[in-house]
N, C-alpha and C positions, 0 to 999 in steps of 0.2 A: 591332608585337607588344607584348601587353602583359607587366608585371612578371613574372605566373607562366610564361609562357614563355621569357619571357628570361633568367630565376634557375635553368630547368630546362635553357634548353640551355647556361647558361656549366658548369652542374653536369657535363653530358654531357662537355662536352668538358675541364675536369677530368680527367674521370674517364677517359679516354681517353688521355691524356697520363701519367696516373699509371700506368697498365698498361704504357706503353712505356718509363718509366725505372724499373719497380720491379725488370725483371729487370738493369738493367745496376746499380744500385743494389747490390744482391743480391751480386753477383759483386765488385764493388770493394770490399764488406763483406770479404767471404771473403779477395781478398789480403790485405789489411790484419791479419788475424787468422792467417795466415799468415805463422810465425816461419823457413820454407824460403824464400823469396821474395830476391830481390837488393834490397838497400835504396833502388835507383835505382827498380827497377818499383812497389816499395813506394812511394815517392814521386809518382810518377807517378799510384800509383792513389788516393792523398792527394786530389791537385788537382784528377784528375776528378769524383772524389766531391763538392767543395766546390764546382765548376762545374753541378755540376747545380741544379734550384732548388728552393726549399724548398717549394713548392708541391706538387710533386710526390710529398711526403711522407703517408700513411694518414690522420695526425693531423693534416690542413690539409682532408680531405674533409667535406662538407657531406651531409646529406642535407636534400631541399627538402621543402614538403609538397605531395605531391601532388594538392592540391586547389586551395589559394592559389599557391603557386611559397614562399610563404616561407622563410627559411633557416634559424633561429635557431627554438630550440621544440619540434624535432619529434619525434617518437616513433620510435625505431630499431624499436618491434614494429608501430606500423600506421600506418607513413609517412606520418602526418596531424601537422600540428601540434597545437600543444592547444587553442586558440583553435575549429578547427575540428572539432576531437575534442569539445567542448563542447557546439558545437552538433548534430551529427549526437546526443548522448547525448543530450541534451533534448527531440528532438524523436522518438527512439526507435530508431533506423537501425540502432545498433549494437546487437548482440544479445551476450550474456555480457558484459557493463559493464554497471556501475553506477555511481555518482557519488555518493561519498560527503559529498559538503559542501553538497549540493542536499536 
């Protein structure tokens, strides 16, 4: 498998793993923010929270480009890095872009 495959499916599965702790994340926020709570469950929801991993956190997600696989670059509005956002401008593909430094 080459790079752009393999940076898009470690992306996948990522991203698949982030769905399945964000709601327990979610809810161990809530105790904790919760001044009713018994300080032992409070506690408890402490160390689950810190057992989870960071990973699994919104601001650890990548978006790749879906042309290259690249990680780093890329455009959250057309999921192209810029390197290759470059080249599709230059040779015309893209329509409403223009390229101001060309």
């Amino acid at each position: 498998m080459d790079r752009r495959g393999r940076n898009i499916q470690k992306d996948f599965i990522k991203r698949k793993s982030f769905l399945k702790n964000e709601l327990k994340y979610i809810i161990l926020k809530s105790i904790l923010s919760n001044t009713n709570v018994k300080p032992i469950v409070r506690g408890f929801a402490i160390f689950k929270l810190n057992s989870l991993r960071r990973r699994n956190r919104i601001s650890y997600q990548n978006s790749p480009c879906l042309m290259t696989g690249r990680i780093g670059g890329g455009s959250s509005y057309t999921q192209v890095s810029r390197h290759s956002f470059i080249k599709l401008a230059t040779s015309g593909l893209t329509t409403n872009f223009r390229i101001n430094s060309w």
